[in-house]
C-alpha positions as CSV (number, residue, x, y, z in Angstrom):
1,X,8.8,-73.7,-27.7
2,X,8.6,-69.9,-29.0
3,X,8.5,-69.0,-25.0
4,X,12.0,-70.8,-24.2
5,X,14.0,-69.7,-27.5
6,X,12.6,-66.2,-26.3
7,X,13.5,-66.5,-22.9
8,X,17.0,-67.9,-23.7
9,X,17.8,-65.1,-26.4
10,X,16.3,-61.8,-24.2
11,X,17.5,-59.1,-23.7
12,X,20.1,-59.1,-26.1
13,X,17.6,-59.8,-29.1
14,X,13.8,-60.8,-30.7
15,X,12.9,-63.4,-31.6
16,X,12.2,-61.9,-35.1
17,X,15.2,-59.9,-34.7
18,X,17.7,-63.5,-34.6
19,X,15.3,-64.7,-37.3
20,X,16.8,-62.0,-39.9
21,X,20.3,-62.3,-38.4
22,X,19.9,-65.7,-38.7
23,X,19.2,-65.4,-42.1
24,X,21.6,-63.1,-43.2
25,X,24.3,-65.0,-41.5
26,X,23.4,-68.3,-43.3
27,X,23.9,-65.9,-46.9
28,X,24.6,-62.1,-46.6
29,X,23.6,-59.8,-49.1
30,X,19.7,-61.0,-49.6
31,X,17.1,-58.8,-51.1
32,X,14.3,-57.8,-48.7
33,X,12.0,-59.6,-50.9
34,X,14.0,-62.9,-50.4
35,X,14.3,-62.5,-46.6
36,X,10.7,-61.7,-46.6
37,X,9.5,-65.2,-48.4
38,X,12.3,-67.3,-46.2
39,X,11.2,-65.5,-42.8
40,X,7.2,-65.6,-44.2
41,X,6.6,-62.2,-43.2
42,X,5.3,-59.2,-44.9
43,X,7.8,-56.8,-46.8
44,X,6.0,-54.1,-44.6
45,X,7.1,-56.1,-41.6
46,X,10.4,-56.4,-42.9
47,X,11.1,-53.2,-43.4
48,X,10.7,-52.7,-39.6
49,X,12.7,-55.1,-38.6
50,X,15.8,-53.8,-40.9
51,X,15.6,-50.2,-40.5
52,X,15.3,-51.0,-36.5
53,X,18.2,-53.2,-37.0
54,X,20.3,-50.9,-39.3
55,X,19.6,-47.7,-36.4
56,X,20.9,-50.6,-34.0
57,X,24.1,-50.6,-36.2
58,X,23.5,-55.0,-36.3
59,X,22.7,-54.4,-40.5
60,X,23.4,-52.1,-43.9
61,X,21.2,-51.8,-46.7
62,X,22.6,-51.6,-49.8
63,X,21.8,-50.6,-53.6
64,X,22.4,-53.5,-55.8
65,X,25.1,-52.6,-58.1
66,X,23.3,-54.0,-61.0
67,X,19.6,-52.8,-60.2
68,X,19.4,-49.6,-58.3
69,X,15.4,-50.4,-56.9
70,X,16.7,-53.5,-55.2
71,X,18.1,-52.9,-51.8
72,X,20.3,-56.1,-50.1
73,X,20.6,-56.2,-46.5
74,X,24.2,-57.1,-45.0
75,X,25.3,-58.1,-41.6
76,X,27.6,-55.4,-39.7
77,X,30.4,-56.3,-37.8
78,X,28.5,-55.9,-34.7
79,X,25.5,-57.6,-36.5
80,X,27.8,-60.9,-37.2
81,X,29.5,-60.8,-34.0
82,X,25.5,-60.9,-31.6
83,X,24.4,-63.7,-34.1
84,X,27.5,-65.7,-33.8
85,X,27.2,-65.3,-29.9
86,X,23.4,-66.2,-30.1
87,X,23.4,-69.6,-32.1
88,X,24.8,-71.5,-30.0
89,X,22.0,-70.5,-27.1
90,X,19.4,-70.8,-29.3
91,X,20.5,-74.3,-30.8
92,X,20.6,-75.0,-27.2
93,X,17.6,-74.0,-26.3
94,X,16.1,-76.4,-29.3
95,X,17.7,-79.3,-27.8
96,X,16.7,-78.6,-24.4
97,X,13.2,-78.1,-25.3
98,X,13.0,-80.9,-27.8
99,X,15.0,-83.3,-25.5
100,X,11.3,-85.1,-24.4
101,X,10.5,-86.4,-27.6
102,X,12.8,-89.6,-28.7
103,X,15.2,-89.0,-32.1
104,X,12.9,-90.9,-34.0
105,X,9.9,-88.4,-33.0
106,X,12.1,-85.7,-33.6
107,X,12.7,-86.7,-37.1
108,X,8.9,-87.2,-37.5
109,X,8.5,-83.5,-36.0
110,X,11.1,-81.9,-38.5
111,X,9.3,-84.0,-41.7
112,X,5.8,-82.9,-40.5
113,X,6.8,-79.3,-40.0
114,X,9.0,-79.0,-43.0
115,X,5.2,-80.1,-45.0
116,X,3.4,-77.6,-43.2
117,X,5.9,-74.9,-44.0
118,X,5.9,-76.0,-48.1
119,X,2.3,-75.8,-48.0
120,X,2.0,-72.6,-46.4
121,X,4.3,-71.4,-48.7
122,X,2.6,-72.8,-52.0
């Protein structure tokens, strides 16, 4: 499944690179610690991934106004613009490759995932 959404969102962007635009798009302005637990990844790996994307002119880090040691991370206009082009694809690419299973399994899929993910997190 990870070989089609990557096939169908190269060579514009990552994988992990439409992760954290996805992310940021569904609520800009997240702290790197909250995009690391909702993407599971590292704050080392994060910080990667945003400063690549922030040279790339896609994000901005920001000092919180309140709290000068947290940065938040917000979505350019260029940033907002590739992620808006790329949902569709990707959604796309979702249904095409989960198109086999019936809606019923697909359901069971989501539910059994969705419990591996909780428990990974725990």
């Amino acid at each position: 499944m990870l070989a089609a959404l990557r096939d169908e969102l190269l060579p514009e962007c990552t994988m992990a690179r439409f992760d954290l635009l996805a992310t940021l798009d569904r609520k800009d302005g997240q702290t790197l610690a909250t995009i690391s637990r909702a993407l599971l990844v590292t704050a080392g790996n994060l910080t990667g991934l945003v400063d690549r994307a922030a040279r790339d002119g896609l994000v901005v880090k920001k000092s919180d106004a309140n709290d000068r040691r947290v940065s938040r991370v917000y979505l350019t206009k260029k940033g907002r613009s590739l992620v808006t082009s790329l949902v569709p694809r990707h959604a796309r690419a979702v249904q095409r490759t989960l198109s086999p299973l019936s809606a019923q399994e697909q359901g069971d899929l989501r539910r059994i995932l969705g419990k591996l993910r909780d428990g990974l997190q725990e």
